[in-house]
Backbone bond lengths (Angstrom), bond angles and torsions (degrees), N, CA, C in turn:
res aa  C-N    CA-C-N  psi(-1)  N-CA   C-N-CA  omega(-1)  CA-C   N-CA-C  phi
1 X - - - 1.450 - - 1.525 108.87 -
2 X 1.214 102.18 141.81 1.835 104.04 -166.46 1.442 101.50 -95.04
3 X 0.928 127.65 102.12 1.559 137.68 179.99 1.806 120.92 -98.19
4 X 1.194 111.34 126.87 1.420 133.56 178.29 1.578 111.92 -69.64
5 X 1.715 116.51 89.88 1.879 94.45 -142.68 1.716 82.11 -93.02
6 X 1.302 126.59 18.24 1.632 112.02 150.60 1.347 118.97 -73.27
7 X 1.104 115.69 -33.87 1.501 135.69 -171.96 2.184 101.63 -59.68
8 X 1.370 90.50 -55.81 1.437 133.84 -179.14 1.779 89.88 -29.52
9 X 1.599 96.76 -72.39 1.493 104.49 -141.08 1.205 97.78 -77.02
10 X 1.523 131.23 -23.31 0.891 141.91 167.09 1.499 124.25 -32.87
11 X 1.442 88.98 -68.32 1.740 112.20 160.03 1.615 127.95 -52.66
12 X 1.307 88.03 -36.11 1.849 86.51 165.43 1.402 123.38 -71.38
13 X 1.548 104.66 -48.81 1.537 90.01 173.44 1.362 142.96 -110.28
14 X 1.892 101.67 33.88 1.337 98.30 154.13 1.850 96.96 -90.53
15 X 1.045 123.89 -9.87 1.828 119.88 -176.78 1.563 100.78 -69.40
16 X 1.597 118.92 -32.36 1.732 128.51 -170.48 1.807 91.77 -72.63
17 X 1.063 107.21 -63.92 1.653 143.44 -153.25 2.080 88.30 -46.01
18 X 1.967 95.56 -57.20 1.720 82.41 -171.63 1.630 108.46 -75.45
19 X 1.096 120.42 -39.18 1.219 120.43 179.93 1.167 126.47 -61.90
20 X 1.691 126.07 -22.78 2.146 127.62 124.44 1.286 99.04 -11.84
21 X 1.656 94.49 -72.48 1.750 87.29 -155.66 1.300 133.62 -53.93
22 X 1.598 103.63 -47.86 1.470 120.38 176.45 0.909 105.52 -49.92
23 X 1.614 138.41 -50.82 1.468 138.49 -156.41 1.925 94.19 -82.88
24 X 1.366 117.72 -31.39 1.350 105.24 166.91 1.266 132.95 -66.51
25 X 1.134 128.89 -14.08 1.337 152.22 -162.60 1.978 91.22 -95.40
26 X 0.722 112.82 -56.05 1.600 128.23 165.47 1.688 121.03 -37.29
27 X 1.309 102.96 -39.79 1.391 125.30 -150.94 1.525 82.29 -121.47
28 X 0.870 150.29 -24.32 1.705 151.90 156.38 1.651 101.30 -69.79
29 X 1.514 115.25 -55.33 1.363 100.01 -177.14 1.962 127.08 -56.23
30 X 1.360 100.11 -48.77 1.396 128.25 176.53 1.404 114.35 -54.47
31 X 1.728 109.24 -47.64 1.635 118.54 175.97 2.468 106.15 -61.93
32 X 1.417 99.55 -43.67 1.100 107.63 -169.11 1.977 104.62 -84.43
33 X 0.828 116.72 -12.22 2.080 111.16 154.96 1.159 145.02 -134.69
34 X 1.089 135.07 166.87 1.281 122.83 -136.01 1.884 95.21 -113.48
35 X 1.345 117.64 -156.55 1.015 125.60 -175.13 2.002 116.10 -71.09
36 X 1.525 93.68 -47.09 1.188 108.37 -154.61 2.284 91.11 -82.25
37 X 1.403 89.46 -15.02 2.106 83.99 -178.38 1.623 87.24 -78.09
38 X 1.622 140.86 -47.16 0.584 124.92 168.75 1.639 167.79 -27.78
39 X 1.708 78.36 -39.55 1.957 100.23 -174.55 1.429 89.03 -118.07
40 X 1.136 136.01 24.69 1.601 156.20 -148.75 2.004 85.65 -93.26
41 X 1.442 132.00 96.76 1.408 111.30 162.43 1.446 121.71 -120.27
42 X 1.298 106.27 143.28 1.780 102.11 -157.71 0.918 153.00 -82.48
43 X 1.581 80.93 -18.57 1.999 123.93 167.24 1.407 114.41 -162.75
44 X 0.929 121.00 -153.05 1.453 129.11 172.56 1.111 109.80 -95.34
45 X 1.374 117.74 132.38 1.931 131.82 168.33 1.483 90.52 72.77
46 X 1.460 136.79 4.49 1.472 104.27 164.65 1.886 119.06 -96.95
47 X 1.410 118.67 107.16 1.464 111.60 177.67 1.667 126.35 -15.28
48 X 1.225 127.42 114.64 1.434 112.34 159.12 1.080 99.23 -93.98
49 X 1.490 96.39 155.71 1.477 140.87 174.83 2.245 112.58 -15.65
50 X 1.486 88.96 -39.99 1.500 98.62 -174.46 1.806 103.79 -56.93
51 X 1.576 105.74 -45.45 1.140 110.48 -170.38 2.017 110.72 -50.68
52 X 1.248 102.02 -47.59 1.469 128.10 -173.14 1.471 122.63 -54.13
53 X 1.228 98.99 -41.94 1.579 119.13 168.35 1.515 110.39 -82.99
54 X 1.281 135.96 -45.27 1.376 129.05 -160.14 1.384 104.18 -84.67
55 X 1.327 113.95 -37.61 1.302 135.77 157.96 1.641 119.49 -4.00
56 X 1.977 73.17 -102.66 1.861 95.47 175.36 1.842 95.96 -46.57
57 X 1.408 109.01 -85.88 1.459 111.11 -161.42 2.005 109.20 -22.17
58 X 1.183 121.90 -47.66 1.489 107.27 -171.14 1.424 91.50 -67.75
59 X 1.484 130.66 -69.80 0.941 132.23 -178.35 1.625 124.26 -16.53
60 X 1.189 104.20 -47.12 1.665 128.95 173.22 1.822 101.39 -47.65
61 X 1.494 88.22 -64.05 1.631 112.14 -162.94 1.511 109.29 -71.69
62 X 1.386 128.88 -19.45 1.144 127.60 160.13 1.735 119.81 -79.02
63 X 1.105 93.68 -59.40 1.858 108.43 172.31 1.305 113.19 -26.97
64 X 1.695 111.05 -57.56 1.633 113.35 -157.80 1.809 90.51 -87.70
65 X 1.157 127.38 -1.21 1.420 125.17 178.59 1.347 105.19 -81.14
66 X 1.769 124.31 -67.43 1.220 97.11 164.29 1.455 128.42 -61.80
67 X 1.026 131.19 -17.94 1.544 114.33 -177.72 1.806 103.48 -79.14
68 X 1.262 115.45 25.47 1.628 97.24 178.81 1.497 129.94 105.93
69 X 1.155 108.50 11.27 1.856 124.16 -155.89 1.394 83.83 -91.13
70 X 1.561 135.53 -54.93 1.528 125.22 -129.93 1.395 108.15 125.15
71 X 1.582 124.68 165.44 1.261 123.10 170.03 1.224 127.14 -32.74
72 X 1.415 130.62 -176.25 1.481 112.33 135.53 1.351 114.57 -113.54
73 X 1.902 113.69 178.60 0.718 121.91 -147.82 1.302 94.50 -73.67
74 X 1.421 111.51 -68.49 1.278 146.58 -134.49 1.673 110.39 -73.52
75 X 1.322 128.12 128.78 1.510 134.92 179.01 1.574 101.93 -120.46
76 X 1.187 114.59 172.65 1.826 133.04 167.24 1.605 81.96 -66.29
77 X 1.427 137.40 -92.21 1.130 111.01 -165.45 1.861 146.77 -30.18
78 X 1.349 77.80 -28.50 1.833 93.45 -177.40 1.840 94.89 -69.78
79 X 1.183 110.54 -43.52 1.676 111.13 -166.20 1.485 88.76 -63.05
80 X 1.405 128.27 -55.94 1.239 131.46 -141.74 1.768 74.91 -68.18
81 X 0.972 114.41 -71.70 1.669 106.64 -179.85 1.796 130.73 -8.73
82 X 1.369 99.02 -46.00 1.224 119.55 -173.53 1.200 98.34 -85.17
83 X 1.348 122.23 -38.67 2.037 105.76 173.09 1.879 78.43 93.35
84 X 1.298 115.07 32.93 2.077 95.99 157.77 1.538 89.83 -87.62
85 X 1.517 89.64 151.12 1.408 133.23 167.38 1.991 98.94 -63.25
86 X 1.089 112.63 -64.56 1.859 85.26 -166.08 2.164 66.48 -125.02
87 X 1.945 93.07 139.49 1.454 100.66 158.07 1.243 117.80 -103.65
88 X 1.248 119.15 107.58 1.161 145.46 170.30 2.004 123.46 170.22
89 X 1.273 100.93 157.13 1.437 93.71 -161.41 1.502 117.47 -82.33
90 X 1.360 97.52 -15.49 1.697 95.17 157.38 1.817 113.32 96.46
91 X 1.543 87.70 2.16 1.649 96.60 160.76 1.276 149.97 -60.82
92 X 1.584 113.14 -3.09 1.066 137.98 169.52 1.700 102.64 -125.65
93 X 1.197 118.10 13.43 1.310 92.19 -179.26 1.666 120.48 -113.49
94 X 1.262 118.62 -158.12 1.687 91.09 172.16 1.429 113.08 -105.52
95 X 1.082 136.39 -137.82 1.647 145.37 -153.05 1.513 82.02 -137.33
96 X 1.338 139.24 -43.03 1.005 128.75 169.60 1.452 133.89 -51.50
97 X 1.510 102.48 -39.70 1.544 126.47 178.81 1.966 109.11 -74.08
98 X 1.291 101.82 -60.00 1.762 114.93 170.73 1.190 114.42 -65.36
99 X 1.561 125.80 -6.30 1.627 109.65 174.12 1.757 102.57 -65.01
100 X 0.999 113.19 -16.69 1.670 132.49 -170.27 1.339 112.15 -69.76
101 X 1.475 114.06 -18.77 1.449 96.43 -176.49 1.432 133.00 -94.78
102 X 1.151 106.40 165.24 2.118 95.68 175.28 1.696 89.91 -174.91
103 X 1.368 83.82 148.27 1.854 119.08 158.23 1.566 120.41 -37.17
104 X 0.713 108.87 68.48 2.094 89.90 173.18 1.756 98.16 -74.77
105 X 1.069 157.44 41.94 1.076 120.89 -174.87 1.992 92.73 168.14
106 X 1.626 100.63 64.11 1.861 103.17 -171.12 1.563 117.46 -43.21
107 X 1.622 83.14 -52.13 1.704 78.21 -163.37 1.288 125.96 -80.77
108 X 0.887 140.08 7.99 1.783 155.62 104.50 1.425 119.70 5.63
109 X 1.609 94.38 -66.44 1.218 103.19 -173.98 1.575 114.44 -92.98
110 X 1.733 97.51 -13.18 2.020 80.60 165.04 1.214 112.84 -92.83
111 X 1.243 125.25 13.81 1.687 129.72 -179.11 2.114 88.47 -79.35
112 X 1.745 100.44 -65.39 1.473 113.15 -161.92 1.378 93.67 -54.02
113 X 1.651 136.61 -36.45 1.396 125.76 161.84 1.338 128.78 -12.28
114 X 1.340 100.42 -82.56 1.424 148.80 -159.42 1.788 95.73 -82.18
115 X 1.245 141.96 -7.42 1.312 150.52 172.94 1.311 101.27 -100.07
116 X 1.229 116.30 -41.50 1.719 116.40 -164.42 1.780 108.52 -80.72
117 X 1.499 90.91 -44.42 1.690 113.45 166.76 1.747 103.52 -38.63
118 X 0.978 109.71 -81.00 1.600 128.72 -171.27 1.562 108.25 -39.63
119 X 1.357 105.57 -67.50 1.515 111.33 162.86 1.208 114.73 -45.12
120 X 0.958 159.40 -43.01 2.094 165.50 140.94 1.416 83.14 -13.22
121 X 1.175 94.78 -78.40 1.994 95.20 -125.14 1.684 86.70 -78.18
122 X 1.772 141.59 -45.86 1.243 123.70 151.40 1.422 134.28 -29.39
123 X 1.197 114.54 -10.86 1.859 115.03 167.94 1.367 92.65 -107.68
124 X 0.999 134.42 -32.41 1.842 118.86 -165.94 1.745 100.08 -78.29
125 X 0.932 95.42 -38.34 1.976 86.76 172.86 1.997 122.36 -70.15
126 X 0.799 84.55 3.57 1.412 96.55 -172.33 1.541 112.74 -113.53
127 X 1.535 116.27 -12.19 1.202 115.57 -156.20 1.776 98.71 -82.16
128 X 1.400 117.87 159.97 1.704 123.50 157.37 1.215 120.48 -95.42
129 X 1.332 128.22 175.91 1.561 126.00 -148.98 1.664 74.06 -89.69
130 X 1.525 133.96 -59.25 1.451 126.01 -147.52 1.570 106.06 -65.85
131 X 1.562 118.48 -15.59 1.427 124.92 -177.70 1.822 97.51 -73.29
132 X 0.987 141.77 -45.24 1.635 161.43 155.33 1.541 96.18 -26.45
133 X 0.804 120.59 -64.96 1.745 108.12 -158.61 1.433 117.93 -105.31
134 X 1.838 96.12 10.51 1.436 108.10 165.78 1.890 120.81 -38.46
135 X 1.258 118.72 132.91 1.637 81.18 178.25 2.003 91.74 -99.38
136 X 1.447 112.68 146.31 1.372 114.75 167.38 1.283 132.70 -111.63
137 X 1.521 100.72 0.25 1.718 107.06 164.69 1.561 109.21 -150.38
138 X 1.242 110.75 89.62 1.374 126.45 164.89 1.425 128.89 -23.31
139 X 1.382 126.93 145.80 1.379 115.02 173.33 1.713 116.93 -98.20
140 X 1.389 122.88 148.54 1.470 127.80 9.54 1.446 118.49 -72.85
141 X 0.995 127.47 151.01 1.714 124.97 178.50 1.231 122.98 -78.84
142 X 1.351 128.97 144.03 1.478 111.14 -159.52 1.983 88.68 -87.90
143 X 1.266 107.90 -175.58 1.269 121.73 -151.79 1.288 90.64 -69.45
144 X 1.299 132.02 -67.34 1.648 125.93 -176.71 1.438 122.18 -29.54
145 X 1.405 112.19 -26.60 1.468 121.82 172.19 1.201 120.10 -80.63
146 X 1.621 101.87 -64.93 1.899 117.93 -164.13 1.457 127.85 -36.06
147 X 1.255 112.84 -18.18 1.647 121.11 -179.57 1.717 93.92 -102.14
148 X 0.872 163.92 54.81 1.408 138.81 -141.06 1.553 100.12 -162.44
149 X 1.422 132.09 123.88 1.403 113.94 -171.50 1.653 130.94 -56.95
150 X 1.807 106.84 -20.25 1.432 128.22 152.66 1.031 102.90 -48.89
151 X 1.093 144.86 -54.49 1.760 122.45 -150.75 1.946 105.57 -92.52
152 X 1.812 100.07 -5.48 1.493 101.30 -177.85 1.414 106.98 -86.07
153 X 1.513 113.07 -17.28 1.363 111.92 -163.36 1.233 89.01 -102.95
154 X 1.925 142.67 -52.30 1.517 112.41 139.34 1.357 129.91 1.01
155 X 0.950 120.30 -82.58 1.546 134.70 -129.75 1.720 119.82 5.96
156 X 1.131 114.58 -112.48 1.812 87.23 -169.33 1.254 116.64 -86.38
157 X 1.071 114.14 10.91 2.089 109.51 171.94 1.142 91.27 -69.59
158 X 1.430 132.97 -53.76 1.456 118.98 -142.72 1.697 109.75 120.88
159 X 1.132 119.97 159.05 2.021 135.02 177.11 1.535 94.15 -80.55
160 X 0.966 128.41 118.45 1.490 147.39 168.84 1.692 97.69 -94.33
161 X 1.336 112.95 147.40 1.548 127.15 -170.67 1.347 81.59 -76.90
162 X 1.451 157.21 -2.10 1.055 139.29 156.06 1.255 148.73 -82.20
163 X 1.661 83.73 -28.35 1.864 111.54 168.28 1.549 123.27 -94.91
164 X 1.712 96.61 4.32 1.594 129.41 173.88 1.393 103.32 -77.07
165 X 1.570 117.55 -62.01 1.252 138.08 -179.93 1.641 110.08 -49.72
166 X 1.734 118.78 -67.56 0.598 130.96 -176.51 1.462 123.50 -41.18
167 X 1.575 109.95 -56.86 1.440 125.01 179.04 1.526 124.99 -110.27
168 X 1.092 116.69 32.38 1.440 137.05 174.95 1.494 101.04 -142.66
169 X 0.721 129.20 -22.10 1.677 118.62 169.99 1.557 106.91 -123.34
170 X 0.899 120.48 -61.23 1.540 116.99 -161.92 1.801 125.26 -89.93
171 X 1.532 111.79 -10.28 1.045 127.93 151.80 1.442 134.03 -81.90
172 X 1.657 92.07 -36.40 1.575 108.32 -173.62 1.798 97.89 -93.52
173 X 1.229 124.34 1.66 1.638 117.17 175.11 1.316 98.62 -102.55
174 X 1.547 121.71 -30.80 2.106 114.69 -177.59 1.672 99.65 -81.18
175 X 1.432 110.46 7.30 1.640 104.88 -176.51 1.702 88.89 -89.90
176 X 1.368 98.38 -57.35 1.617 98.04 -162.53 1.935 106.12 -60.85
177 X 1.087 110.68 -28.94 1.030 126.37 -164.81 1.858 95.59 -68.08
178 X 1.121 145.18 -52.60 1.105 125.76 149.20 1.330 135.25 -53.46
179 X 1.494 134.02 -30.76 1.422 123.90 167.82 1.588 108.91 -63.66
180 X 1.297 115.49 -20.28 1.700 117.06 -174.33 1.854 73.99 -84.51
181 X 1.402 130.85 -67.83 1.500 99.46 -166.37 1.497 137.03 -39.98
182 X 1.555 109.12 -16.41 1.303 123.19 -154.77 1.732 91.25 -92.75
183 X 1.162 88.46 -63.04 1.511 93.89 -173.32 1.645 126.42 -39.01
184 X 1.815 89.98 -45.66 1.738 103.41 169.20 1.506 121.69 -32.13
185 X 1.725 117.70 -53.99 1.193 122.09 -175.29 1.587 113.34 -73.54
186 X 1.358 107.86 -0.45 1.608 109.48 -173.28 2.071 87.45 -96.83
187 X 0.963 124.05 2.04 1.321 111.73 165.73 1.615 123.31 -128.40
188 X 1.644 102.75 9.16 1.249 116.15 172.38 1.530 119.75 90.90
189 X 1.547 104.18 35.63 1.469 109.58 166.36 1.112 104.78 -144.45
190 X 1.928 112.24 148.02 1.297 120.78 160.98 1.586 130.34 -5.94
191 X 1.245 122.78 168.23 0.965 130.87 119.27 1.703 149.05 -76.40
192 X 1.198 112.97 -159.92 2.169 107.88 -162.33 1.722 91.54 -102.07
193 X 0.847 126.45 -64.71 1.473 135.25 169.91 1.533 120.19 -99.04
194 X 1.519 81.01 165.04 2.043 100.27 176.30 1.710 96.22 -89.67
C-alpha cells in the first residue's frame, strides 16, 4: 500500500498525543488520592476504584505486549508486592468477586503505573504504518473475544494491531477512566475533566 508517510506521522502522533493524555488523566487521578479514596467501597457488589485502576493498567500492560510493546511488566510477585487483595485483573471474574479488591501497598503500584505507561507510549512512537494494519486476531473470534466491543469494531476482517490499540488500550482506559470519575465523587472529590 502506497502510503503518504507525512500523512503517516501525522497520524501517529495525534494516536501518541491522546494516549499522553489519557494516561495523564490517570496519573492526575492517582497523584490527587490517597489510599483509603482508593480501597474506599460503597456497598456491596459495587467496584471500588482499586478494582478500576489495577484493572485497566494490567490490562494496558498485557494488551500492548501482545500487540508488540515488549514483555510485560507485571508477575504474581509484583501484585503480591502491591499488597492487591485478589492478583489478577478480574476479566473473567464477576463484580461480585472484584468488589474485593484493593491496594495494600500504593506506591508500588504507581511505580507499575508509570512503567506500563512508558512502555505504551515508547512502542507507539516507534511503530510503522504496515505494523498498524497487521491483523492479530482473525475472524471468527474465539469466545474470550466475540462478545467484546473489539471484535464489533473488527467484525469480519479480523483485530488489526490498530483496532487492538485503539480498543484495548485507549477505549478501554477512557471507559475506566470515568467509573474512577464516578466513584471519586462518592468519596468527596472532583472529577478529571470539565
Amino acid at each position: 500500500m502506497d502510503v503518504n508517510m507525512e500523512v503517516y506521522e501525522v497520524f501517529l502522533s495525534s494516536l501518541v498525543a491522546k494516549m499522553r493524555v489519557m494516561h495523564s488523566l490517570y496519573t492526575d487521578a492517582v497523584d490527587s488520592m490517597n489510599i483509603n479514596h482508593v480501597n474506599y467501597v460503597e456497598r456491596q457488589n459495587v467496584l471500588p476504584i482499586a478494582f478500576s485502576l489495577f484493572h485497566f493498567v494490567q490490562i494496558e500492560d498485557f494488551s500492548a505486549s501482545m500487540l508488540g510493546a515488549g514483555e510485560m511488566i507485571y508477575s504474581e510477585n509484583l501484585g503480591k508486592s502491591m499488597g492487591l487483595t485478589i492478583l489478577d485483573s478480574g476479566k473473567e471474574k464477576t463484580v461480585e468477586e472484584m468488589s474485593h479488591q484493593s491496594i495494600g501497598n500504593y506506591d508500588v503500584f504507581k511505580n507499575y503505573m508509570k512503567d506500563v505507561f512508558f512502555k505504551t507510549e515508547s512502542w507507539l512512537k516507534r511503530l510503522k504504518f504496515n505494523e498498524l494494519t497487521e491483523i492479530k486476531v482473525q475472524y471468527p473470534y474465539p469466545p474470550s473475544i466475540a462478545s467484546t466491543y473489539s471484535a464489533r469494531v473488527g467484525g469480519e476482517y479480523g483485530i488489526t494491531r490498530l483496532t487492538g490499540i485503539e480498543c484495548w488500550i485507549y477505549q478501554h482506559g477512557l471507559r475506566h477512566m470515568g467509573e474512577i470519575e464516578h466513584s471519586r465523587s462518592l468519596v468527596g472529590l472532583k472529577g478529571m475533566t470539565s
